[in-house]
C-alpha positions, 0 to 999 in steps of 0.5 A: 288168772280166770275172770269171775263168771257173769251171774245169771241173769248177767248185770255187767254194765257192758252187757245192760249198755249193749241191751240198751242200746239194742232195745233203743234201736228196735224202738225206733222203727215200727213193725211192718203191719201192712204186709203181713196181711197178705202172701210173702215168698219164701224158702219152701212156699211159692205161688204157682201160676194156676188160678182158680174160680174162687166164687164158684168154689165156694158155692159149690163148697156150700152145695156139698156140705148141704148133702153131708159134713166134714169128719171131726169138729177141730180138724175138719176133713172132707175128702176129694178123691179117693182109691178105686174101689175103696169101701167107707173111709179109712184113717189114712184117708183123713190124715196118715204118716208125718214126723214130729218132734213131740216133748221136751227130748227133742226126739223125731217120731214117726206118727200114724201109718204111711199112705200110698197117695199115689193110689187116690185116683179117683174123683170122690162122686160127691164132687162130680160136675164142681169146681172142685172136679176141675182143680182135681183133673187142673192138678193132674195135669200138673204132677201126680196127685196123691189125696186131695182133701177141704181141710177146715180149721175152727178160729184159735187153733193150730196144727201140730208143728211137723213134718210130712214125706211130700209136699202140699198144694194149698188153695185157700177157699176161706181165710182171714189175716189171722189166718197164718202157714208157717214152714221152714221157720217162714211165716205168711198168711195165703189170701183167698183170692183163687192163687194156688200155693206151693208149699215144701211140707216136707219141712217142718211146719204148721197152719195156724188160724188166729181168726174169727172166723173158720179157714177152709183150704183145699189141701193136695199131696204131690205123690213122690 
């Protein structure tokens, strides 16, 4: 003989016992709020054994924007590099191709058009003589550079959660502990303290900056 089915929400006093005593458990221990304000490994982010000159990043930061502007308010874009010969900006040259599972049909679409990162060799002139000039020919030393981009992001605002075809270097400029990179269902915040970050965006993920304050990263595509 079948049992009757639980209702929903189930009120069998087995299962609120069992709430209870979980709810009871979690209660009894606090949250750790001391770790998350600063970088904690995992699957798919790694920080790298490079550094950077973080002050002078900054000034030098400061030094450019003095003579142009990032491109958009939200996401903000300043490239670094650039294709040979290339005339004005495309669109690929401030975002491009990434996956996205974007409604409630829990479909994958492919977004945007497909750029060769590896064609960005070029140092944007406006970064000539910087720090920034140094990450991008450290960078080269180390695997095939594809788009270099400082990506600011305004307070209280996310990316979409995604999916790209490689993977990205990330080395904070500006941040905040509000300020968070979430990949492979992996949450950590990246301090700017001149540490360069791994991260395998070719898994889902997203940068999110709960702060007051803007957060600009230098972001570097590894060309596979």
């Amino acid at each position: 003989m079948n049992s009757a089915p639980h209702t929903i929400p189930d009120t069998s006093p087995d299962t609120i016992e069992q709430d209870r005593q979980q709810i009871s458990a979690w209660l009894d221990t606090m949250p750790d709020t001391e770790t998350v304000a600063g970088f904690v490994p995992g699957p798919g982010i790694a920080r790298l054994e490079m550094k950077v000159d973080l002050n002078r990043l900054k000034a030098d930061l400061d030094a450019v924007l003095a003579k142009t502007a990032f491109h958009g308010d939200v996401f903000k874009v300043l490239p670094v590099n650039q294709r040979p010969g290339a005339d004005g900006l495309t669109e690929t040259d401030l975002s491009g191709r990434y996956y996205a599972r974007l409604d409630d049909r829990y479909e994958e679409v492919a977004v945007e058009d497909i750029v060769d990162e590896a064609a960005y060799t070029e140092l944007n002139p406006i970064f000539s003589g910087t720090a920034f000039e140094d990450v991008f020919n450290a960078l080269k030393q180390r695997f095939t550079l594809g788009r270099m981009r400082v990506l600011g992001k305004v307070p209280y605002n996310c990316n979409s959660w995604h999916r790209d075809p490689e993977p990205r270097i990330h080395i904070p400029i500006i941040s905040n502990p509000g300020s968070l990179f979430v990949v492979n269902n992996h949450c950590t915040h990246l301090p700017a303290d001149g540490s360069v970050y791994f991260t395998d965006t070719r898994g889902y993920h997203t940068g999110l900056n709960g702060g007051n304050q803007d957060r600009i990263h230098i972001v570097a595509a590894i060309a596979i």
